[in-house]
Backbone as a ProteinNet text record, in pm:
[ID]
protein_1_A
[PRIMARY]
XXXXXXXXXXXXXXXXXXXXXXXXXXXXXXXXXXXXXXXXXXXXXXXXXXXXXXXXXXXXXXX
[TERTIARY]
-3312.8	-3334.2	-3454.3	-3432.6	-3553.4	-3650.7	-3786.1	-3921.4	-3905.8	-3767.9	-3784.2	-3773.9	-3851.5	-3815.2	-3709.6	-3628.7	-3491.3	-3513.7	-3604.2	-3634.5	-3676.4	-3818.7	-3841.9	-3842.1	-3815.6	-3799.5	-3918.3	-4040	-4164.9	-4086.7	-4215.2	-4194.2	-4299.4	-4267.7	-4383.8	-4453.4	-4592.7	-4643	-4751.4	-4775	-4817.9	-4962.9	-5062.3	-5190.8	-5194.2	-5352.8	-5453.3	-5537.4	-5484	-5606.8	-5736.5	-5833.7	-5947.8	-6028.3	-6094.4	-6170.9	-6305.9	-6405.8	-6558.7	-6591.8	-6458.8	-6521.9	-6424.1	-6369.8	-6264.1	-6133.8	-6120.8	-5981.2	-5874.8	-5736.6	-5641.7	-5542.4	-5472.5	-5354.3	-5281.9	-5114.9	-5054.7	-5064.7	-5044	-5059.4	-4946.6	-4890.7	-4809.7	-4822.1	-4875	-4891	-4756.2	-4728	-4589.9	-4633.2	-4521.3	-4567.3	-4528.1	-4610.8	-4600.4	-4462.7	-4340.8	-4212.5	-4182.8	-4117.2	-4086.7	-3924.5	-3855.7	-3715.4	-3728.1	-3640.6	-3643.9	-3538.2	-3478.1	-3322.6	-3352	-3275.9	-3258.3	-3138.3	-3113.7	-3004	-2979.1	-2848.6	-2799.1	-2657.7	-2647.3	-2517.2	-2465.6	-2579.2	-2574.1	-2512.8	-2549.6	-2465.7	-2621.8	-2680.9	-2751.5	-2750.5	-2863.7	-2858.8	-3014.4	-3018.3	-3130.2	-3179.6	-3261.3	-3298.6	-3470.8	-3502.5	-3665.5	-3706.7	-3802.8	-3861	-4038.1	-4135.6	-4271.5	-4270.3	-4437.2	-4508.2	-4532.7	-4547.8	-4584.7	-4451.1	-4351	-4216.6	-4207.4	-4250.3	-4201.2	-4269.8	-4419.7	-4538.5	-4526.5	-4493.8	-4506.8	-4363.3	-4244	-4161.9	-4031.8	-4021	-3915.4	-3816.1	-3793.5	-3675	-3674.9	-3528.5	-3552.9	-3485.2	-3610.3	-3554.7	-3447.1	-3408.8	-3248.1	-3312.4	-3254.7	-3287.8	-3420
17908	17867.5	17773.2	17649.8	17554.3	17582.8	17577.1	17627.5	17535.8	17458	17333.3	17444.9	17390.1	17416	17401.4	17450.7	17433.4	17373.9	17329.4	17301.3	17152.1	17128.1	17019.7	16931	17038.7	16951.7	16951.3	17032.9	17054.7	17122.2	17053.6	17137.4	17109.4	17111.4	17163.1	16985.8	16971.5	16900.7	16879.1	16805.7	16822.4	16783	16815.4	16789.6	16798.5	16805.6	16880.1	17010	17096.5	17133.1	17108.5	17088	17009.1	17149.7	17155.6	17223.7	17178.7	17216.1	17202.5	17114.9	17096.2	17008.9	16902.9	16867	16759.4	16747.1	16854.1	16831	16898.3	16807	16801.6	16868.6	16940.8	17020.2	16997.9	16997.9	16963.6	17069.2	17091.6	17172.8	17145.2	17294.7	17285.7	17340.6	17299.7	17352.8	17433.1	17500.2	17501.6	17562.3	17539.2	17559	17724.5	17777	17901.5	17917	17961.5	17950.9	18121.5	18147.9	18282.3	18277.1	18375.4	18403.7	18465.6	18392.8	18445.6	18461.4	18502.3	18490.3	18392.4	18330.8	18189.1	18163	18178.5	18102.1	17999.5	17965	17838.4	17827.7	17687.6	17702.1	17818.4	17931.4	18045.4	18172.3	18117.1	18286.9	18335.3	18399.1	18408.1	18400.3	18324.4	18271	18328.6	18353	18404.1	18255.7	18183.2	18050.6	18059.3	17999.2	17994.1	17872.1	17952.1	17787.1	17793	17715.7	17769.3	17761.9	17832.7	17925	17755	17672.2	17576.8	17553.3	17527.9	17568.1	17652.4	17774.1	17858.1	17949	17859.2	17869.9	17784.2	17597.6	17514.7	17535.5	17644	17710.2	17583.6	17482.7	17431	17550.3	17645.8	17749.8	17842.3	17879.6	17999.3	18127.7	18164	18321.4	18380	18460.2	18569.3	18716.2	18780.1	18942.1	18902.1
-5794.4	-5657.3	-5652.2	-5590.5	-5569.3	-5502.8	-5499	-5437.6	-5351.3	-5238	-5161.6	-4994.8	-4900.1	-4768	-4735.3	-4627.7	-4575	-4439.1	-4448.1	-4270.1	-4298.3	-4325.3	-4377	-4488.2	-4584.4	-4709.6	-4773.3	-4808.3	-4839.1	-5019.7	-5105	-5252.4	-5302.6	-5417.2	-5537.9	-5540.7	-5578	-5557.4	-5717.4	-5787.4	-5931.7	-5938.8	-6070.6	-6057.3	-6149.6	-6199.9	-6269.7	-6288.4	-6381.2	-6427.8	-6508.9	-6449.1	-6478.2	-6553.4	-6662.7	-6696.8	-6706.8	-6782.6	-6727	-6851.3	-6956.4	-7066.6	-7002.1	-6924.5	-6848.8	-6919.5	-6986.2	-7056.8	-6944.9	-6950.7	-6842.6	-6871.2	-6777.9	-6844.2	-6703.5	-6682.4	-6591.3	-6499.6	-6387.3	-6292.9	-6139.3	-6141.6	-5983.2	-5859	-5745.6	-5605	-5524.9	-5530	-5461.9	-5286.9	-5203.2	-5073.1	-5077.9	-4942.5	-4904.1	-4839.5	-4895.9	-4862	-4803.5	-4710.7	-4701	-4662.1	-4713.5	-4675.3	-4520.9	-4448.4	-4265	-4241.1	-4139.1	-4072	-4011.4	-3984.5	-3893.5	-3808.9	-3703.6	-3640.2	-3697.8	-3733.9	-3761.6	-3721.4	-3579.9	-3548.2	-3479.2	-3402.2	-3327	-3388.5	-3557.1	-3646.7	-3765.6	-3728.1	-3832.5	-4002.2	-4076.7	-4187.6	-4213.8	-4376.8	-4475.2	-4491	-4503.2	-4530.8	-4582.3	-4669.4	-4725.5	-4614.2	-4546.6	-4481.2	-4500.3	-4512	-4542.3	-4364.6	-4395.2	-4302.2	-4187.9	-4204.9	-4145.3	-4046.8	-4063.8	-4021.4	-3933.8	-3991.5	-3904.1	-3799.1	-3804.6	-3733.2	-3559.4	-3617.1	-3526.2	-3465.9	-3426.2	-3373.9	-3401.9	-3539.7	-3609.9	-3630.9	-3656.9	-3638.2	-3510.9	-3517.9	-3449.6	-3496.5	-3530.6	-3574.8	-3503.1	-3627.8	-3527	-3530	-3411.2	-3482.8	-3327
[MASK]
+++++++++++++++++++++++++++++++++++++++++++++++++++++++++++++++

């Protein structure tokens, strides 16, 4: 299963790990995703959407 939002489309995002001698190692952010019920189409659906989603009221919960 992809670490991608179902709402907006939010994912994993890449970096650095920086250590204190500056040596680099790849690194991944992934978003705060939670499984919700969701209306979709007025039948409820399990869908991962992050907390940002489902904060600024972009879904609407079922149940």
């Amino acid at each position: 299963m992809a670490r991608v939002c179902s709402v907006c489309g939010k994912g994993p995002i890449t970096g650095n790990n920086v250590s204190h001698a500056n040596n680099r190692t790849k690194r991944r952010w992934y978003p705060n995703l939670q499984t919700v019920r969701v209306l979709v189409k007025g039948s409820p659906r399990r869908v991962r959407a992050c907390t940002q989603c489902i904060r600024s009221g972009r879904i609407t919960k079922a149940g």
